[in-house]
N, C-alpha and C positions, 0 to 999 in steps of 0.2 A: 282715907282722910288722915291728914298730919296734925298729927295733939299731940299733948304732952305726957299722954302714955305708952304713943307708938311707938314700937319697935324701932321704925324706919330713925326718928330722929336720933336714934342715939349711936349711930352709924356715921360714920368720919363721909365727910364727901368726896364720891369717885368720880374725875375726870373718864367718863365714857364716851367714847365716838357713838352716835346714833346707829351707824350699820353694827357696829359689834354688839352694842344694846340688841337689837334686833337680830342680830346670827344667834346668841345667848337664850334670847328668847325663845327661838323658833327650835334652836337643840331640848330646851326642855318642851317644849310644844311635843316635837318628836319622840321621845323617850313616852313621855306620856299616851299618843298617837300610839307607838308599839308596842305595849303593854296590853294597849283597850285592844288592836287588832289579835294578838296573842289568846285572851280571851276567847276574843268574837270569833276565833277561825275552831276552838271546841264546839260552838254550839251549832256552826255552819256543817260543820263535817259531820254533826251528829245527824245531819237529815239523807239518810238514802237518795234522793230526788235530786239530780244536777239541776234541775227546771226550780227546784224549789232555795237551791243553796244562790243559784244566781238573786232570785227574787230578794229573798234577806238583805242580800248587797247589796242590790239595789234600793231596797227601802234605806241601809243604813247610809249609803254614801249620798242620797238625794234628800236623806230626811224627811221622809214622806213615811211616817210609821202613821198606819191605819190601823185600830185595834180590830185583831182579828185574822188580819191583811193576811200574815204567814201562813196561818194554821187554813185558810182558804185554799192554799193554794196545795197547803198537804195535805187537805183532804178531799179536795174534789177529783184529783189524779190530774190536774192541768197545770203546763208548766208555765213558763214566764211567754210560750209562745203561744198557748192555751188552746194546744193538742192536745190528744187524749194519749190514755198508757199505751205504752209501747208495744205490738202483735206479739214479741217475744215471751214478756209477763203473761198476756194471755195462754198463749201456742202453751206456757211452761207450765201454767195452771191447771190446765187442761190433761199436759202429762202426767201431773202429779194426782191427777183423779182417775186416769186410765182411758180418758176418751179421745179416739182417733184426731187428731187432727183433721179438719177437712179443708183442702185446698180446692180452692175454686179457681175453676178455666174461664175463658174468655169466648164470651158465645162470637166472634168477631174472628173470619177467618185470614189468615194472612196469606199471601202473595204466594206461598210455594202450595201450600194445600188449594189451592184454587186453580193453581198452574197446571195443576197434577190431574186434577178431576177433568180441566180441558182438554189434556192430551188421552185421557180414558174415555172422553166422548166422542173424542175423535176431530176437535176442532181445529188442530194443528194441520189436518190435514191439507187445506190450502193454505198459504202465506199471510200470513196477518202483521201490521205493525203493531208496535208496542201501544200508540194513541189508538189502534182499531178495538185492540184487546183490553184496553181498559174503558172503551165506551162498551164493547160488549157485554164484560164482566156489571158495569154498575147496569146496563138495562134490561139481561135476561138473569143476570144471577142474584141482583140485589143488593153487591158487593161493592162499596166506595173504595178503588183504590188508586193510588200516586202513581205516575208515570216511576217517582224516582221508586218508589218501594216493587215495582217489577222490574228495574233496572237488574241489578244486581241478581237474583234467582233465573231472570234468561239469560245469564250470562252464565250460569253457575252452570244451568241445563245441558246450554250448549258444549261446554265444556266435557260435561259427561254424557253426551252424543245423546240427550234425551229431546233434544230440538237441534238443529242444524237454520244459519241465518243465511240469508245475503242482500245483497242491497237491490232494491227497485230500480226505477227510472226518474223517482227524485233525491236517489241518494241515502234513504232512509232503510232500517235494516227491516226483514220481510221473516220473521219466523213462523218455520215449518218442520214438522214432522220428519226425520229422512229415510 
């Protein structure tokens, strides 16, 4: 408001272009902007939780402060993608108590341990296609597996003279035992 005890009036008047008004403006906008970010990057950095320093940000730069909102996020262990803690924190917890780690296997056999048990039972011993052996595999062994994921192990075989190929009479490879 202009009265007659404002500051403003007792100020000579400046011929200002509108953009420079507005550049003047927006420099002290900024000065003040990196100040409050100067600040804001102590309190951000003070939280251990990359999941939790994004969230902050995010509430500050969207202006979406929920009271509470942070300290939820620091205390449930859920990050801004709201996963849980990391196996590492775990696995290290764990060390710092003295108990084993325990790594768990995969009851799900793959393509060379299957390949291996076929050639111990002796299935190799007539020629089988790669489509023969993987109908086989899923109906007597219970085993789902990819044409492509035996690709690559009967070639590896063959190479180390554990199965020997050669092609049929339509062209398709015939592995067998040599």
């Amino acid at each position: 408001m202009v009265g007659k005890g404002n500051s403003l009036n007792r100020l000579p008047p400046v011929a200002v272009k509108p953009r420079e008004l507005e550049r003047m403006i927006m420099i002290a906008d900024f000065e003040i902007l990196k100040k409050q970010l100067a600040e804001l990057a102590k309190v951000i950095n003070s939280f251990q939780c990359e999941a939790v320093q994004l969230k902050v940000v995010e509430l500050v730069l969207t202006g979406e402060v929920v009271a509470g909102s942070v300290e939820e996020v620091a205390t449930s262990g859920k990050g801004a993608t709201g996963g849980e803690k990391g196996k590492k924190k775990k696995a290290k917890k764990k060390a710092e108590k003295g108990e084993a780690a325990i790594k768990r296997r995969s009851s799900k056999k793959g393509a060379v341990p299957i390949l291996t048990q076929l050639i111990e039972e002796g299935y190799f011993k007539q020629g089988h296609t790669i489509n023969n052996i993987v109908e086989y595999v899923e109906r007597d062994k219970a085993h789902k597996l990819k044409v492509t994921s035996l690709s690559g192990p009967l070639a590896r075989f063959v190479r180390d003279s554990k199965l020997k190929r050669d092609k049929n009479a339509d062209g398709q490879y015939e592995y067998k035992q040599p």
